[in-house]
C-alpha positions in Angstrom: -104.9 -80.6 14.8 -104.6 -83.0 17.7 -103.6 -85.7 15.5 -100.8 -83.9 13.8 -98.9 -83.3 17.1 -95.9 -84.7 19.5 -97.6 -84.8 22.8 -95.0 -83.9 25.7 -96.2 -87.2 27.4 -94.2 -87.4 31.3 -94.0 -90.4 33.2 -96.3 -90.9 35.9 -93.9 -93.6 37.7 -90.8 -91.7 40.1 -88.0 -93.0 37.6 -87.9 -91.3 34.3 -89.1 -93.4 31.4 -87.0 -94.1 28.1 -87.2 -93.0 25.2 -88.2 -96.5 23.8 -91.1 -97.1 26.8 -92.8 -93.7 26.3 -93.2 -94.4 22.1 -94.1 -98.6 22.6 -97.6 -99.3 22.7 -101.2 -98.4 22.9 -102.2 -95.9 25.6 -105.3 -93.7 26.2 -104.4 -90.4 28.3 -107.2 -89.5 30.3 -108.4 -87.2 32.7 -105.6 -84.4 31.3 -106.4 -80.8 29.9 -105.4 -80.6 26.3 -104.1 -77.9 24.7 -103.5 -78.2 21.0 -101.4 -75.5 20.6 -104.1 -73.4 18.4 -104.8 -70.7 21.0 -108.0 -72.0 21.8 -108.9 -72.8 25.4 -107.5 -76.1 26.4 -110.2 -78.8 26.6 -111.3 -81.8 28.9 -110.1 -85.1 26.5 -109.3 -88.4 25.8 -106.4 -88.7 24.0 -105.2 -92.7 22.1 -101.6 -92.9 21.6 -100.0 -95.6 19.7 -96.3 -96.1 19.3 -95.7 -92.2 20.4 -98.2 -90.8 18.0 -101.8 -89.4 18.4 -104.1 -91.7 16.6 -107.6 -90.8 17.5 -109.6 -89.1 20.3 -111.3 -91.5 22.6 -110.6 -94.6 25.0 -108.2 -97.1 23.3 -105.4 -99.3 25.1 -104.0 -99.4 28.3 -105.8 -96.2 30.7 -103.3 -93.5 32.1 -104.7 -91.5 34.2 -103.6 -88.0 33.8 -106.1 -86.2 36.3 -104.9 -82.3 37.4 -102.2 -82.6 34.3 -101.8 -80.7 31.1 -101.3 -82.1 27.9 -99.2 -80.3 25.5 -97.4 -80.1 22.1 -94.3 -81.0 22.6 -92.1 -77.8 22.6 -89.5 -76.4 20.3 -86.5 -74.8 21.4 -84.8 -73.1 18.4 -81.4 -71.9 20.2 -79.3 -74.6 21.9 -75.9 -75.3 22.5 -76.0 -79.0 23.6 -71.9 -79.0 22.7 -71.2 -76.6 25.0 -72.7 -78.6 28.1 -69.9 -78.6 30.0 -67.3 -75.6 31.1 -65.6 -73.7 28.0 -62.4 -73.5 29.5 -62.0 -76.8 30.5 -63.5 -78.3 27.6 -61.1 -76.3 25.2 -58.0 -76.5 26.9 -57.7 -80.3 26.7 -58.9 -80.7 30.6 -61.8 -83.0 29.8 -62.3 -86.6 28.3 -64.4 -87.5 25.0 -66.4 -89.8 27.7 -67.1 -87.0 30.5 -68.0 -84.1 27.1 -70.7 -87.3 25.7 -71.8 -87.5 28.7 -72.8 -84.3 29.4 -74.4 -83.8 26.1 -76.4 -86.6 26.4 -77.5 -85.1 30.0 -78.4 -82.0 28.5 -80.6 -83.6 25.8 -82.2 -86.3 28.2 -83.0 -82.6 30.6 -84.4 -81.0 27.9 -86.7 -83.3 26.7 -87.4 -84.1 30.3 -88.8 -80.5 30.4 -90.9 -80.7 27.5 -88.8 -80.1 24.5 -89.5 -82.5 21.5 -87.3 -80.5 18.9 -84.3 -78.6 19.6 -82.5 -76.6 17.0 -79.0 -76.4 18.2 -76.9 -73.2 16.4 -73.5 -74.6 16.9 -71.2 -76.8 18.4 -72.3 -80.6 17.9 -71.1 -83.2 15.3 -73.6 -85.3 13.4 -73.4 -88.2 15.3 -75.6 -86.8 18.3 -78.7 -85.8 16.4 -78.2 -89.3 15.1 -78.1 -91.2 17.6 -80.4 -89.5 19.6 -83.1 -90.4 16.3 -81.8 -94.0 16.5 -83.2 -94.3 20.1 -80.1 -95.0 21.7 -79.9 -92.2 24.3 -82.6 -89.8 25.3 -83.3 -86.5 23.7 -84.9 -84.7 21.7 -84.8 -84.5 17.9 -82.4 -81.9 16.6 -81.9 -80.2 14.1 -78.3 -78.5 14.0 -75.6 -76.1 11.9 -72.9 -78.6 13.2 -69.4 -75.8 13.4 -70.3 -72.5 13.5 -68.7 -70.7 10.9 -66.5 -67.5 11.8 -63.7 -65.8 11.0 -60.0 -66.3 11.4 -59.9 -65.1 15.4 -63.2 -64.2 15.4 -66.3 -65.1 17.7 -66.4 -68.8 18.4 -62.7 -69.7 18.6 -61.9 -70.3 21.9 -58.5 -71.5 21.5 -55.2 -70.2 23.5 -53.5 -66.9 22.5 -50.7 -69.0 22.4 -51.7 -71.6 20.3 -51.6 -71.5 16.4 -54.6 -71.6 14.5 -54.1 -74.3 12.6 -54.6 -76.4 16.2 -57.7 -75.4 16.5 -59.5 -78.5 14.6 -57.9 -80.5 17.4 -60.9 -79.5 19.6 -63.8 -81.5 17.5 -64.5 -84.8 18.9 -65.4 -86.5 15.2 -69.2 -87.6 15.6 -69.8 -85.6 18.5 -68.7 -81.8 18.9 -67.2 -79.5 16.8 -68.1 -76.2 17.9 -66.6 -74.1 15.2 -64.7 -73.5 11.5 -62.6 -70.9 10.7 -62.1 -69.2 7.8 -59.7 -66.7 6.6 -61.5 -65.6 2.8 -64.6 -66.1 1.2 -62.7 -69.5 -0.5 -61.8 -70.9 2.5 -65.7 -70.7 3.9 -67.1 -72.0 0.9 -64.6 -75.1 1.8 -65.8 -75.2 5.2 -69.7 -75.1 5.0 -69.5 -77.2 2.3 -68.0 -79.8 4.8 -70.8 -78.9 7.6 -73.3 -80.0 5.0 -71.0 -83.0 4.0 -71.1 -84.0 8.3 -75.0 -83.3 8.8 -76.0 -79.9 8.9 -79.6 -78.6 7.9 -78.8 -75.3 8.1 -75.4 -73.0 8.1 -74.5 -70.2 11.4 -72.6 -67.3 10.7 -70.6 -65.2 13.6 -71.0 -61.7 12.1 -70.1 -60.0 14.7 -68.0 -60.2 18.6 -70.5 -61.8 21.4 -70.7 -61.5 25.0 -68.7 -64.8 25.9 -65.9 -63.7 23.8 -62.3 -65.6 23.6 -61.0 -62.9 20.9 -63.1 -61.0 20.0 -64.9 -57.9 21.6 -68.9 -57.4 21.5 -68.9 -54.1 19.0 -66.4 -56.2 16.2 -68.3 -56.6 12.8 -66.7 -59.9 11.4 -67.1 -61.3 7.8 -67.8 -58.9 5.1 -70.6 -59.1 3.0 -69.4 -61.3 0.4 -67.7 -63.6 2.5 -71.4 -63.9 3.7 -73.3 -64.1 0.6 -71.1 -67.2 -0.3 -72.8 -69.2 2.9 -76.2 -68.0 1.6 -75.2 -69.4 -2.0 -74.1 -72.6 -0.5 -77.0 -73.0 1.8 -79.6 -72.2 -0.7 -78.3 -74.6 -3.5 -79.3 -77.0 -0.7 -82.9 -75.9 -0.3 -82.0 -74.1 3.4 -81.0 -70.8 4.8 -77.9 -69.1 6.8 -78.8 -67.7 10.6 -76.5 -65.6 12.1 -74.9 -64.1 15.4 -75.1 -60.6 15.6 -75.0 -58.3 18.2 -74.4 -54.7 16.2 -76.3 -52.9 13.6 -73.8 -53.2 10.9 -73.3 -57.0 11.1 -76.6 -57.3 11.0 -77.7 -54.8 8.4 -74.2 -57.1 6.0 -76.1 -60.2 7.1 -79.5 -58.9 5.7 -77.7 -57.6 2.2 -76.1 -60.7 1.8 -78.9 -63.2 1.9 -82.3 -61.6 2.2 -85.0 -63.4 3.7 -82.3 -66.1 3.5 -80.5 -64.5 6.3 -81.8 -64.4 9.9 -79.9 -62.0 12.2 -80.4 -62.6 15.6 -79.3 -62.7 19.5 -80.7 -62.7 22.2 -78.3 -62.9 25.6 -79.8 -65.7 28.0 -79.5 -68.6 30.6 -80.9 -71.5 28.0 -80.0 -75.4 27.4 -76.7 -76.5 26.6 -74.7 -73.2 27.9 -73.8 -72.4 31.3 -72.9 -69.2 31.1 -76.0 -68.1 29.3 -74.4 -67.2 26.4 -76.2 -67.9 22.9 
């Protein structure tokens, strides 16, 4: 199994490595405790790395002594909002710059994969450009995989715009490329429209807000939103692409309409917490 894994390699030098230093080259970890990530207890090996992938057990290339460390898998984080790294207020009322929002994506990313995360799956809020860019090498992260907009209803959980301001402004949030943190939809027509267009900007997988949520603009925790059809059209979409529909949900009816719609298709889920990419804790 050892050679079929990302390790979670940290520098040894005070400055953080990039991305590019930690994958170039040949290197043999020693003197670490490796766990493979089967369960089993973790053992006392030398591990060869070439170009940020396990080649072989055993001494080859340049020694890196790892003595009192553990080797790991790298870790996988699958709920993270790396669009909502900076305040929601500020970021949806117009108060922040494109630059300082990048910015504190790409902080987010380069902290989470400082901690050990190789794979993040982020359920909503980023464009398509930041999972690409981080692949390309050109900032440090993580590789994501991500729903782009979360999909909700017309006023429902996700939209975050003013009371004040019409709906229609609500697009004028996304940063093309690099957050777009949800669509809304006011029928089932309109969201087969819209997560047709998340796939069209990068998504693997579609999110669904079935339901209110704790960090709610408009919405209150005990709403069920979408009905099941509305649903069942996401499923459709996202399963003519080979992928499935996760969802939102705090209550038992949103999730039991999430269920009828799309089967094992369907994942209903939430689970309140401090986590990467939200300061307020919300998921």
């Amino acid at each position: 199994m050892l050679d079929k894994i990302t390790p979670a390699v940290y520098p040894l030098e005070n400055k953080p490595a990039t991305r590019r230093e930690r994958l170039v080259g040949c290197f043999q970890i020693v003197g670490a405790a490796v766990a493979d990530g089967s369960g089993r207890d973790p053992v006392d090996v030398d591990v060869a790395i070439e170009d940020g992938r396990i080649t072989q057990l055993g001494a080859v290339g340049e020694r890196l002594d790892t003595g009192g460390l553990t080797m790991t898998p790298g870790l996988i984080d699958a709920h993270v909002h790396l669009g909502l790294s900076s305040p929601i207020q500020s970021q949806f009322s117009f108060q922040l710059s494109a630059a300082e929002i990048a910015a504190d994506i790409f902080a987010t990313a380069g902290a989470a994969l400082d901690a050990g995360f190789t794979t993040v799956r982020d359920t909503g809020g980023i464009d398509g450009g930041v999972v690409t860019t981080i692949a390309k090498g050109k900032v440090r992260g993580p590789r994501g995989l991500s729903c782009g907009p979360v999909q909700c209803q017309t006023g429902g959980h996700g939209h975050y715009g003013a009371d004040w301001e019409p709906t229609e402004l609500w697009s004028s949030h996304h940063i093309p490329g690099l957050c777009a943190l949800s669509m809304m939809s006011g029928n089932a027509d309109e969201l087969r429209g819209n997560v047709r267009e998340a796939f069209r900007r990068g998504a693997s997988f579609l999110k669904l807000c079935v339901t209110g949520g704790v960090v709610g603009a408009h919405d209150r925790l005990t709403d069920t939103q979408f009905t099941v059809e509305e649903i069942a059209v996401a499923v459709q979409e996202a399963a003519a692409r080979g992928t499935y529909v996760t969802v939102h949900a705090h209550n038992n009816e949103g999730i039991r309409n999430a269920v009828e719609a799309g089967g094992a298709l369907c994942r209903a889920w939430h689970r309140p917490r401090r986590g990467h990419g939200h300061p307020d804790g919300h998921s």
